[in-house]
C-alpha positions as CSV (number, residue, x, y, z in Angstrom):
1,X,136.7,108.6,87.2
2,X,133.3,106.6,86.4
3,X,131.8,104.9,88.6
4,X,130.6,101.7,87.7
5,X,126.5,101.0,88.2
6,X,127.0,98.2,91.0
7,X,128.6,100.7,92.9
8,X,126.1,103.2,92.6
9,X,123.3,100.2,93.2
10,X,125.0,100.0,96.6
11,X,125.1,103.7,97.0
12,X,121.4,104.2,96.9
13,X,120.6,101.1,98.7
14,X,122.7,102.1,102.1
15,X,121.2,105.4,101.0
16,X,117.8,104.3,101.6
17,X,118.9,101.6,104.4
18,X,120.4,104.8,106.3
19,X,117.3,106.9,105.3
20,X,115.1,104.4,107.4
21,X,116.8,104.3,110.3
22,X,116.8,108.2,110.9
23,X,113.2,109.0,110.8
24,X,112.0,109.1,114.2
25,X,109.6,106.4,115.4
26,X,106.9,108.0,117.2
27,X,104.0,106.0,118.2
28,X,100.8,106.1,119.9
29,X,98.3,103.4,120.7
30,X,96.8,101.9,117.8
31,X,93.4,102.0,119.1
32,X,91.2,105.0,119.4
33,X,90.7,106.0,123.4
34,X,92.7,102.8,124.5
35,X,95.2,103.3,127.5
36,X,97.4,101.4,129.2
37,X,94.6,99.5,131.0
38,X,93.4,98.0,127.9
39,X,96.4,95.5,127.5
40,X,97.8,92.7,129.5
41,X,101.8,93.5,129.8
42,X,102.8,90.2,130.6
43,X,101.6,88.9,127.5
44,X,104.3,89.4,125.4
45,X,106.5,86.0,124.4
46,X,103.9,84.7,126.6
47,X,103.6,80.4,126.7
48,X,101.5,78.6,126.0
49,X,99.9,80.6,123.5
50,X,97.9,78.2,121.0
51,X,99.2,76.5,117.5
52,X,101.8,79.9,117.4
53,X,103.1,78.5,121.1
54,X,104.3,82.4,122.2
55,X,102.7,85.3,121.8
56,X,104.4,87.9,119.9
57,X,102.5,91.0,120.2
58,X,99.6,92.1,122.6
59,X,96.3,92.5,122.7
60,X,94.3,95.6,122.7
61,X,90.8,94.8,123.7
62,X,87.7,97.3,123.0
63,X,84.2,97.3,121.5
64,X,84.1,95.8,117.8
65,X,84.2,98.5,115.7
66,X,86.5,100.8,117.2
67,X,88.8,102.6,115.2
68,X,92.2,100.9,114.7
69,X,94.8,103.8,114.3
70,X,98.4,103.7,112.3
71,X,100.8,103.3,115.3
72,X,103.5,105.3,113.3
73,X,104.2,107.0,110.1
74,X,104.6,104.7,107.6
75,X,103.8,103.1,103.8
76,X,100.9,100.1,104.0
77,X,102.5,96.9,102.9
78,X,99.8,94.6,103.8
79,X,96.3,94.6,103.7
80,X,94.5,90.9,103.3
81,X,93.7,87.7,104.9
82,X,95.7,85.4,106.8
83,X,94.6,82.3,108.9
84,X,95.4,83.1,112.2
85,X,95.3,87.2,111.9
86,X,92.2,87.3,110.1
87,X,91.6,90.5,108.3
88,X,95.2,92.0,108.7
89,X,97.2,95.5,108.1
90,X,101.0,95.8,108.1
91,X,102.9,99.1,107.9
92,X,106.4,99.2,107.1
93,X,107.5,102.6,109.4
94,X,110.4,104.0,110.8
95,X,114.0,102.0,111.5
96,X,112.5,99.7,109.4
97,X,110.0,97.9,111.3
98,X,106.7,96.4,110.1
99,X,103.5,96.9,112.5
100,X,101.2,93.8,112.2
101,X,97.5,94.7,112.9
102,X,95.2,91.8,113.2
103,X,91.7,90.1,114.1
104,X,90.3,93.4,112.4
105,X,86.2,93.4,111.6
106,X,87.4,95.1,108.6
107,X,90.3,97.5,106.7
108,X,89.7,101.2,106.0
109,X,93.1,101.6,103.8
110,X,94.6,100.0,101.3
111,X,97.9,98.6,99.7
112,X,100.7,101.2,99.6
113,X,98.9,104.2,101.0
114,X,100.9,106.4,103.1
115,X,100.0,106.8,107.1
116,X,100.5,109.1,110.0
117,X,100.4,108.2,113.6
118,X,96.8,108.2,114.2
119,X,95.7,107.8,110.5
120,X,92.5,105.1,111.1
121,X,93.4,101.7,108.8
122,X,90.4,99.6,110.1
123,X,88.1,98.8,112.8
124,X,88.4,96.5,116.2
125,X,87.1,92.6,115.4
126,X,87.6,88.7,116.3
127,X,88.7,87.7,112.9
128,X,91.0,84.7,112.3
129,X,91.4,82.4,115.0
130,X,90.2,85.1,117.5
131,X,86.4,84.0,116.2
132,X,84.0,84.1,119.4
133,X,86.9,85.7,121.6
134,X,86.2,89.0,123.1
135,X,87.5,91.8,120.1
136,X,90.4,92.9,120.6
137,X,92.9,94.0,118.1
138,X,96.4,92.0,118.1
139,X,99.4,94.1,117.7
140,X,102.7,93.6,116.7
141,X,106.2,95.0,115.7
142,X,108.5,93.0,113.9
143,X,111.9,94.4,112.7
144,X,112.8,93.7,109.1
145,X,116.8,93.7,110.2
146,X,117.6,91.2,112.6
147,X,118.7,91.6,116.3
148,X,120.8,89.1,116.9
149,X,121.4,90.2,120.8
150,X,118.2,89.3,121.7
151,X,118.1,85.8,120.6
152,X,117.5,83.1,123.8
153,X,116.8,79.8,125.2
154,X,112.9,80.4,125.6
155,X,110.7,79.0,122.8
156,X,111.5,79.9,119.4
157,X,114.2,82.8,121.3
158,X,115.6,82.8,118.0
159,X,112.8,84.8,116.8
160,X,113.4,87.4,119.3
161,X,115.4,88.7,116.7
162,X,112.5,89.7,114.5
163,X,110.2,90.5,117.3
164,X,109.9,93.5,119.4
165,X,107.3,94.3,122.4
166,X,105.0,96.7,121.4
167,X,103.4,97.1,125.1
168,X,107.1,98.5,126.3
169,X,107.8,100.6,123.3
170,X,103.8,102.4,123.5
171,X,104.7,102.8,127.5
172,X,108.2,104.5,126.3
173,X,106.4,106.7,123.9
């Protein structure tokens, strides 16, 4: 019996959907000699939070400069500009989840380079609209498949879905 291509189209892409979700997610703090300390943990979804009205991420804070370290294993998807981030990294890792580094002084990788946990991809800054803040590096996890469980009433809940708190996965590490 052939099989027809469609079918093996949808073979390889559950194939690779599956593939994603197996590697193990290990991460460590993306920011060389950073502990726990270095974050505010009630800063996650937190309101009022500027023209993005929630925080979605946290904020690692150190000297500018300091290396900024791959959370995870994972292929470089990103690596540019954007308004509010600045000079920006995103890695797409394991179970399919992109980390969003931001407000860097400057990259060290580049676009579709593969990373290790601990693999440096740039340098603690105030880029973007953190300009004149104390550096800090923003980080975030956002999941490239939905979860629609944790949608909510809070502001913009519905993007829950996409979001994740990176402060409770690094203390679940």
């Amino acid at each position: 019996m052939r099989i027809k291509k469609r079918t093996w189209g949808l073979i390889i892409l559950c194939t690779i959907i599956a593939t994603g979700y197996l590697l193990p997610e290990q991460l460590i703090i993306p920011v060389a000699g950073a502990t726990p300390s270095d974050w505010n943990h009630k800063t996650f979804w937190y309101e009022p939070w500027g023209s993005s009205r929630v925080h979605k991420g946290i904020d690692i804070f150190a000297k500018r400069d300091t290396p900024v370290l791959s959370a995870s294993m994972g292929i470089v998807v990103f690596n540019g500009q954007r308004t509010k981030g600045g000079n920006v990294v995103a890695v797409l890792g394991p179970r399919w989840r992109i980390h969003y580094y931001s407000h860097l002084a400057r990259s060290t990788t580049r676009l579709l380079t593969p990373v290790l946990p601990g693999s440096t991809i740039g340098e603690v800054g105030d880029s973007g609209n953190a300009k004149g803040k104390p550096t800090h590096l923003h980080y975030g996890i956002i999941t490239a498949i939905p979860y629609p469980w944790r949608w909510d009433s809070s502001t913009l809940g519905w993007k829950k879905m996409f979001f994740l708190d990176p402060g409770e996965r690094l203390l679940n590490r």
